[in-house]
C-alpha positions as CSV (number, residue, x, y, z in Angstrom):
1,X,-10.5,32.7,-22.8
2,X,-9.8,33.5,-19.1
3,X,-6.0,32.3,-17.8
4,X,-5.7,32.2,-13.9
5,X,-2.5,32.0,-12.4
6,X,-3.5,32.0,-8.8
7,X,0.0,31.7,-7.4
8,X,1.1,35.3,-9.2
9,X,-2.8,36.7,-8.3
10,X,-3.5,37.6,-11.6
11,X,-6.4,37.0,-14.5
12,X,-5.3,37.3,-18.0
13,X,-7.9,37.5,-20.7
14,X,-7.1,36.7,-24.5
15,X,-9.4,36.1,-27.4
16,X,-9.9,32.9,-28.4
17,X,-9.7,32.9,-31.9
18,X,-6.1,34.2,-32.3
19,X,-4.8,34.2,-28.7
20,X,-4.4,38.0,-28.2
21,X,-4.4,39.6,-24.7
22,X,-7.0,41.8,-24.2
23,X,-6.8,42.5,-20.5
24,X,-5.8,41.4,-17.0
25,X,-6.7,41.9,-13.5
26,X,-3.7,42.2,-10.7
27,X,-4.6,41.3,-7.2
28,X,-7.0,37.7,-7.5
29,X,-5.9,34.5,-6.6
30,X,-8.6,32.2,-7.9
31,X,-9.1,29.5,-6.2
32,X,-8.1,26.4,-8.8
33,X,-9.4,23.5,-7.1
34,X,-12.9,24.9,-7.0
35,X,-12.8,26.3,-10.3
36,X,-15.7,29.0,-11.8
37,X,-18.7,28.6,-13.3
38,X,-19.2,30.8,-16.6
39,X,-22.8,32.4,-16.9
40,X,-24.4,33.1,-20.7
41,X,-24.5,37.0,-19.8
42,X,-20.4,36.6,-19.8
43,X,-20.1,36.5,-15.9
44,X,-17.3,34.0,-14.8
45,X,-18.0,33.3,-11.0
46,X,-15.4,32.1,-8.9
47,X,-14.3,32.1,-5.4
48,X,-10.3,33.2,-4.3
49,X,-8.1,31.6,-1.8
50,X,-8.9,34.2,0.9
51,X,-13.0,33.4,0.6
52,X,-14.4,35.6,-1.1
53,X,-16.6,35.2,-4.1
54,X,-16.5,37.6,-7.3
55,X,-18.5,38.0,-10.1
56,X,-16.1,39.0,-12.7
57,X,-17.4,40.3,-15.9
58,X,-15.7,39.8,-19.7
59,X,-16.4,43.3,-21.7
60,X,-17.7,42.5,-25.5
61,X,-14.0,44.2,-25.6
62,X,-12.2,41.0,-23.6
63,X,-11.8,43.5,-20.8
64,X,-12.0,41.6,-17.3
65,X,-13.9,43.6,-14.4
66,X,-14.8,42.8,-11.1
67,X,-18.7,43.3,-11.3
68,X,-19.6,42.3,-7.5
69,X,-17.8,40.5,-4.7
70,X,-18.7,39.2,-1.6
71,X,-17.0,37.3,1.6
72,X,-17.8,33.9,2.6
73,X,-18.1,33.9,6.6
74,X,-15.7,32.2,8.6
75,X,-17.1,32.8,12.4
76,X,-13.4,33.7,13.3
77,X,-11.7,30.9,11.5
78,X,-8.7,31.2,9.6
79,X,-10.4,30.0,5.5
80,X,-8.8,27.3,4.7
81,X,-10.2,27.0,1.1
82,X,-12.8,25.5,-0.5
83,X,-13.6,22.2,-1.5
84,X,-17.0,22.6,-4.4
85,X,-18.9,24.7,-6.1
86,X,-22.1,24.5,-8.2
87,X,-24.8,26.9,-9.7
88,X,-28.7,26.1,-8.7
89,X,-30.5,25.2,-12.4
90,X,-32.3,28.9,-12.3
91,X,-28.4,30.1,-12.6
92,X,-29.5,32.7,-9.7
93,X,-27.9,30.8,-6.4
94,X,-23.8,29.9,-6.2
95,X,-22.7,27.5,-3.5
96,X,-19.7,26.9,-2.3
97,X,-18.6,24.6,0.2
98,X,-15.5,24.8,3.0
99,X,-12.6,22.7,3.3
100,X,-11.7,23.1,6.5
101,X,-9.2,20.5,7.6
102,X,-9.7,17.2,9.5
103,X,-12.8,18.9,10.9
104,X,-16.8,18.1,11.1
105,X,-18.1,21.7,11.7
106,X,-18.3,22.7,7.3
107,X,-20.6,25.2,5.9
108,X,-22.4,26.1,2.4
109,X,-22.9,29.3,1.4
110,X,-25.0,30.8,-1.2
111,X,-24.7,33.9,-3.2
112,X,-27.7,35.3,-4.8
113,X,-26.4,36.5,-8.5
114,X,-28.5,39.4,-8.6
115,X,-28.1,41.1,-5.4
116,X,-25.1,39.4,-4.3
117,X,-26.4,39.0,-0.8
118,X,-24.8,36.3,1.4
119,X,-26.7,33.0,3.2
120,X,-25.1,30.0,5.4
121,X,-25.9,26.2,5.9
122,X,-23.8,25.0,8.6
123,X,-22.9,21.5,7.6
124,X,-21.4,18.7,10.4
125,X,-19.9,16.2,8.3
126,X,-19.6,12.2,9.8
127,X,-16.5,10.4,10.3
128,X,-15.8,8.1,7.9
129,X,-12.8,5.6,9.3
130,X,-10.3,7.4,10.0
131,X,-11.7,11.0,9.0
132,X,-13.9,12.9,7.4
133,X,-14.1,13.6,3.3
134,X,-14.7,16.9,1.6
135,X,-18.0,18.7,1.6
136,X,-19.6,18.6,-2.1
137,X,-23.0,21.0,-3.1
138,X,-25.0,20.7,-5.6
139,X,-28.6,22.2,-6.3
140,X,-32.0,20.7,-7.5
141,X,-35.4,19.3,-6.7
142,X,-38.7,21.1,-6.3
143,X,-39.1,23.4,-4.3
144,X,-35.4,24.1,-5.0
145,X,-32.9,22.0,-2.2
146,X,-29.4,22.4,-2.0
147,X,-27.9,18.5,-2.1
148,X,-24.5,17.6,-0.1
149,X,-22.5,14.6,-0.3
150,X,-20.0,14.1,2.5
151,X,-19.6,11.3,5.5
152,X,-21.5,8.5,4.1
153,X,-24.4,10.3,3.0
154,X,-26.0,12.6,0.3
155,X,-28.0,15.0,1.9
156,X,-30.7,17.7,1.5
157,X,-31.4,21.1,2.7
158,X,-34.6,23.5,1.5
159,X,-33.1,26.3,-0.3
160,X,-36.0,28.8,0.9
161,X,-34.9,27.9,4.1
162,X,-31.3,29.0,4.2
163,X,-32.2,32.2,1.8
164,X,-34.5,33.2,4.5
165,X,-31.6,33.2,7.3
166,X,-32.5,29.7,8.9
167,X,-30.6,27.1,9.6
168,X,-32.8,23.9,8.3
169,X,-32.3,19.8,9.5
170,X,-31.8,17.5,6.9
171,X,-35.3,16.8,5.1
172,X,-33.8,13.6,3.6
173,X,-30.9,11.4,2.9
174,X,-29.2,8.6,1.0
175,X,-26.1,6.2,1.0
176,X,-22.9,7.6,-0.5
177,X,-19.7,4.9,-0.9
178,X,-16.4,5.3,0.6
179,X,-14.3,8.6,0.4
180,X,-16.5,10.7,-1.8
181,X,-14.2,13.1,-4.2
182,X,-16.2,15.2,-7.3
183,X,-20.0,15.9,-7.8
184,X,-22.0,16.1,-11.4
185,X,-25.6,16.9,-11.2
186,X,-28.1,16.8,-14.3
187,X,-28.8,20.5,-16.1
188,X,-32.3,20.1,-14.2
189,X,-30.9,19.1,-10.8
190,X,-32.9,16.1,-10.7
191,X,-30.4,13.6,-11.0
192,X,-27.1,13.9,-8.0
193,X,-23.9,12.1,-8.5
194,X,-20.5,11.4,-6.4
195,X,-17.3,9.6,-7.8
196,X,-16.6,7.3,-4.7
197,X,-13.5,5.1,-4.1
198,X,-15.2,2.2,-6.2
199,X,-17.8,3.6,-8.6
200,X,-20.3,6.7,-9.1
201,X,-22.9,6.9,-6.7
202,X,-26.6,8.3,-8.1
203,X,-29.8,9.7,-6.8
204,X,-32.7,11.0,-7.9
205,X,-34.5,14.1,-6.7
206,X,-37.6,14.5,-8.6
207,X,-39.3,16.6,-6.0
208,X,-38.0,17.5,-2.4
209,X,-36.7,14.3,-1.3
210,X,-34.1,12.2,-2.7
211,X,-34.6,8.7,-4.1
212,X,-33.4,5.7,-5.8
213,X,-30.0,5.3,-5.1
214,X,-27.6,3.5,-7.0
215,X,-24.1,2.7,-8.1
216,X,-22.1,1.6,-10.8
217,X,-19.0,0.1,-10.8
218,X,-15.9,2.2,-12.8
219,X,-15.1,-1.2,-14.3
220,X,-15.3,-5.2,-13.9
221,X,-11.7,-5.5,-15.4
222,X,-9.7,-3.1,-14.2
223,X,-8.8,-1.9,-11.1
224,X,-8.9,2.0,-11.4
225,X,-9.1,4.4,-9.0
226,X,-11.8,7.6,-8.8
227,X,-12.5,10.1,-11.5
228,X,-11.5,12.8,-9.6
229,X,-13.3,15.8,-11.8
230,X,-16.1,14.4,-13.5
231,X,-17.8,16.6,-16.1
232,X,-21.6,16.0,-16.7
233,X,-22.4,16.2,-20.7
234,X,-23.8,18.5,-22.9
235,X,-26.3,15.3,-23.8
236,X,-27.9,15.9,-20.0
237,X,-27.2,11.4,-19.9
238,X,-23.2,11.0,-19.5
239,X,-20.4,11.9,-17.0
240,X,-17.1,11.9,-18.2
241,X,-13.4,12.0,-16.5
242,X,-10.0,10.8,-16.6
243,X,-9.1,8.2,-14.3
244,X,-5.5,6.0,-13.8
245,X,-5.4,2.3,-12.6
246,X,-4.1,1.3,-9.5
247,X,-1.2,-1.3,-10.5
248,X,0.9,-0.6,-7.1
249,X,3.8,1.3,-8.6
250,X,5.9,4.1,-6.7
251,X,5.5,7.5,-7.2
252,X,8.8,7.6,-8.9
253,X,7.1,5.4,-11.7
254,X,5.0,7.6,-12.6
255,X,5.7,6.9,-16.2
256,X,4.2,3.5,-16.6
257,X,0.9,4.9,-14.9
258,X,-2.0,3.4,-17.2
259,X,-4.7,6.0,-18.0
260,X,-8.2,6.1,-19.3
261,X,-11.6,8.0,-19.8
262,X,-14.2,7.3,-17.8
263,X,-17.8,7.6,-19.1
264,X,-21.0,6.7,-17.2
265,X,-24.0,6.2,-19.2
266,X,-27.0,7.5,-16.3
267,X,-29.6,6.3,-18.7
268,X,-28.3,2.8,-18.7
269,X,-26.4,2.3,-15.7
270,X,-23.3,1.5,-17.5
271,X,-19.7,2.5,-17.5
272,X,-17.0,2.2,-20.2
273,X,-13.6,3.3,-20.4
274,X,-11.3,4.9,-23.1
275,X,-7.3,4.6,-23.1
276,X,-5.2,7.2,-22.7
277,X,-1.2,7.2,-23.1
278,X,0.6,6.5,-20.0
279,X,2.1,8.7,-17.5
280,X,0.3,11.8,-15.8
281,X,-3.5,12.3,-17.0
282,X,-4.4,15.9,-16.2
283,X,-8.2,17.1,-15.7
284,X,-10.6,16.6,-18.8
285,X,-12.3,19.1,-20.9
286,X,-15.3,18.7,-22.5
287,X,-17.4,20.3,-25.8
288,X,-20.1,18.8,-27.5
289,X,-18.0,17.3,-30.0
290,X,-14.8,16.5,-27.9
291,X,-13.4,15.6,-24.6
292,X,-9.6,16.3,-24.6
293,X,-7.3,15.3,-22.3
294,X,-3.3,16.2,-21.9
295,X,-0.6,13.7,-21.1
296,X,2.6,14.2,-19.2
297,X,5.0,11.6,-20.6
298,X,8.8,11.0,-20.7
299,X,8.2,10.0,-24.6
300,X,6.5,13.4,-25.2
301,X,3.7,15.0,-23.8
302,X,0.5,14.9,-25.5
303,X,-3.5,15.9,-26.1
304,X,-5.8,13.2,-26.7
305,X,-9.2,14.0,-28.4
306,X,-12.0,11.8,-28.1
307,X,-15.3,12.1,-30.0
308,X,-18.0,13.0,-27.3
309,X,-20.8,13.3,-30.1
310,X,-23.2,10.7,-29.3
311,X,-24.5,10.4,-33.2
312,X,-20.8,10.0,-34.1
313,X,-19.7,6.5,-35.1
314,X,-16.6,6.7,-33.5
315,X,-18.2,8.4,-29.8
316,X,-16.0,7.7,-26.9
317,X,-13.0,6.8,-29.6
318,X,-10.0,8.4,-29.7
319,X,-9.8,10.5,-32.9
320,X,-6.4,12.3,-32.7
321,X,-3.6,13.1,-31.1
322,X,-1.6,16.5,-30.5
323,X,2.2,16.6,-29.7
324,X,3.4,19.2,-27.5
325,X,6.5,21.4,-27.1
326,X,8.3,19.6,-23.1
327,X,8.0,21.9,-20.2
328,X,11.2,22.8,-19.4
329,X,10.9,22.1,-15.6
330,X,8.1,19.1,-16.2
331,X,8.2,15.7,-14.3
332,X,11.6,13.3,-15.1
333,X,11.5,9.6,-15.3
334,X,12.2,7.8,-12.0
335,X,11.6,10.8,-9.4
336,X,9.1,11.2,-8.2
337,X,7.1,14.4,-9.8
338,X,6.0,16.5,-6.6
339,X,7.5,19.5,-7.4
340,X,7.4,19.0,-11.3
341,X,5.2,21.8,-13.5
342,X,2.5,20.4,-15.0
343,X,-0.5,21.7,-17.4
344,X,-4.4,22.8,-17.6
345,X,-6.7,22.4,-20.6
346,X,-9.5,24.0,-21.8
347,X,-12.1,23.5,-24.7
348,X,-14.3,26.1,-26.6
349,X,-17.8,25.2,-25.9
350,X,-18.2,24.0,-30.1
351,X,-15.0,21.9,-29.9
352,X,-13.0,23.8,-32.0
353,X,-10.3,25.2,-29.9
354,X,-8.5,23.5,-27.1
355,X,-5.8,24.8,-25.2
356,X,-2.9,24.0,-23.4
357,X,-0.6,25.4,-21.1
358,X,2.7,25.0,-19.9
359,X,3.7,25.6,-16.1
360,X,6.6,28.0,-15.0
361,X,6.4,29.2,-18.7
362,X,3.3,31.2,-18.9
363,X,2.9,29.9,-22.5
364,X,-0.5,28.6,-24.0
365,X,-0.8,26.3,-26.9
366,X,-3.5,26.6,-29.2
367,X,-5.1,23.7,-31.3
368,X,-7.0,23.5,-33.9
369,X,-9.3,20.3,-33.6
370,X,-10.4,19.8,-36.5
371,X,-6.4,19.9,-38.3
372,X,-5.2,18.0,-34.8
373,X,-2.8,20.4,-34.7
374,X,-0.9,23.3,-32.6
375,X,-1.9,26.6,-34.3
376,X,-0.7,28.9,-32.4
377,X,0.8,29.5,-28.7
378,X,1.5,32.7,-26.9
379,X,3.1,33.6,-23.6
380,X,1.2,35.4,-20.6
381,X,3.1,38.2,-18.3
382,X,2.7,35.5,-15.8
383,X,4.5,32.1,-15.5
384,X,1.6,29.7,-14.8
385,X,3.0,27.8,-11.9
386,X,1.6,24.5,-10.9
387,X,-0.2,24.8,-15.1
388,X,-2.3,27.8,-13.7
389,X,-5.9,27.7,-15.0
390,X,-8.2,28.1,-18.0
391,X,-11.4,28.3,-18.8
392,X,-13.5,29.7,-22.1
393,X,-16.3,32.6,-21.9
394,X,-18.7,32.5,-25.1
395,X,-21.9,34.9,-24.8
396,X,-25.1,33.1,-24.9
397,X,-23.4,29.5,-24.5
398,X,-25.9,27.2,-22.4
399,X,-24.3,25.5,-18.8
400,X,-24.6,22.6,-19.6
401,X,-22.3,21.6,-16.2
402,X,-23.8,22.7,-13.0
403,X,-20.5,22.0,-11.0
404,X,-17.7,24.8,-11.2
405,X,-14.4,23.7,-13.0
């Protein structure tokens, strides 16, 4: 398991099965909001917050190394971060899109895997209202394209093109909804998604040009806001994410914030939603058998597993619950929870595991899915701040997401 704590620029590694620290890396400051995308051969690519993308390696040992690295170009500008991330299906071409602020002029760039060098698409990004929303990538179609969503629009882009040092017009394009926030595409790259402000946005690209757009509604009850990091299955059909309702409460309520998981069946054009305990949903991790999701609550923060097994009789139910030791500096009732520490979960690949940790503390909880219980928990040189990061590195594990996290 790989533990980021971008604010102390350090990488902690620890082995899964009993939480011991097997090595660390001083010095990188991964960049949390895109997140990393972990390769079969061990590899766990990421990009920093300076912009620069690393290929950083886990030894059979647990030993972290920095393989390869290589810097995104900025034409002079100060990097302001980026927004996405995604892996082409082949698993050979990273992308990583720029965030730079209230601006048009975005870019793409692609990393080859295996010689590391460096391409650009420069991207101009409409104005939507009253300005202009992030810049997702994504990767698919044949010959290979590389997919934005952004300004109204999804668009594509011939790979070949940009690998070859040119700087390619749109070859197609389709309607995105209203302020756009978290890609999923299909393990294939035939099918391109977006979260928008009132449902998920589709469109197919079974060759080089995209078609058949559509959108469905995140519910006809209730009035919820956008999954903000959806997660596309292991079943190559459903997107999953948690969500929250918009009831009109201050931040300082934060408490009686009602929660769910999201799920969007592709196949059937259908969405359905899970509940979750109130208060502060964090980002969802999914297996094959679970998605698990961790609470911030006044009345005790929590894990909720839901089954994620589409043979299962109880899929998309809630099958347990985990209780957690409080963050000692973690959000209080009735203020509003800015500066509060929060948390980051993880799940092995299998389900078996999920993890936990607690911000400003540097500890991570371990639990044991199948008990629904904390096994065991450990504390990192490192505090964590702001919940820090996690993901899990198995050798040989399929992607099954295309989208960094």
């Amino acid at each position: 398991m790989v533990a980021a704590d971008a604010a102390a620029g350090a990488v902690h590694v620890l082995r899964a099965s009993d939480l011991r620290r097997t090595g660390s890396l001083a010095g990188l400051d991964v960049d949390v909001h895109a997140g990393t995308v972990v390769l079969p051969d061990g590899r766990v690519i990421l990009a920093d917050e300076h912009g620069t993308v690393h290929a950083v390696r886990i030894e059979r040992a647990g030993r972290p190394v920095i393989e390869r690295s290589a810097a995104i170009p900025t034409g002079g500008r100060d990097w302001a971060g980026a927004a996405w991330a995604a892996i082409d299906p082949s698993l050979r071409h990273y992308g990583v899109s720029s965030a730079y602020e209230d601006s048009p002029d975005q870019s793409v760039t692609v990393v080859d895997l295996q010689t590391f060098a460096v391409r650009q698409l420069p991207v101009t990004v409409d104005k939507v209202g009253d300005g202009y929303t992030e810049l997702q990538v994504t990767f698919g179609g044949r010959p290979a394209q590389i997919v934005t969503a952004a300004g109204g629009k999804f668009r594509t882009y011939p790979l070949a093109d940009v690998l070859a040092g040119r700087v390619p017009a749109a070859t197609s394009s389709a309607p995105l909804g209203a302020d756009n926030h978290g890609p999923a595409v299909s393990r294939r790259g035939d099918r391109h998604f977006s979260t928008t402000a009132d449902g998920i946005d589709g469109v197919a690209l079974p060759g080089a040009k995209l078609v058949g757009h559509a959108s469905v509604a995140y519910s006809a009850t209730r009035n919820v806001v956008q999954v903000w990091r959806p997660r596309w299955s292991s079943d190559d059909r459903t997107v999953w994410g948690s969500m929250n309702e918009d009831t009109g409460l201050a931040p300082a309520q934060w408490a009686e914030q009602r929660n769910h998981v999201h799920v969007l069946d592709t196949s059937a054009a259908r969405s359905s939603l899970t509940k979750l305990p109130d208060g502060l949903p964090g980002r969802l991790a999914l297996s094959t058998r679970y998605a698990a999701v961790t609470t911030l609550s006044p009345q005790g923060d929590v894990t909720t597993l839901i089954d994620a097994d589409p043979r299962s009789a109880t899929y998309r139910r809630v099958v347990g619950t985990v209780a957690l030791a409080p963050l000692a500096r973690g959000p209080v009732a009735d203020r509003v929870p800015d500066d509060a520490e929060t948390r980051f979960t993880a799940i092995t690949p299998d389900g078996a595991r999920a993890f936990v940790t607690s911000g400003g503390e540097g500890r991570i909880t371990a639990v044991d899915t199948r008990t629904r219980a904390v096994s065991r928990t450990v504390t990192v040189p490192t505090p964590l701040t702001g919940g820090g990061y996690l993901t899990v590195v198995r050798l040989g594990a399929p992607v099954t997401d295309l989208v960094a996290r």
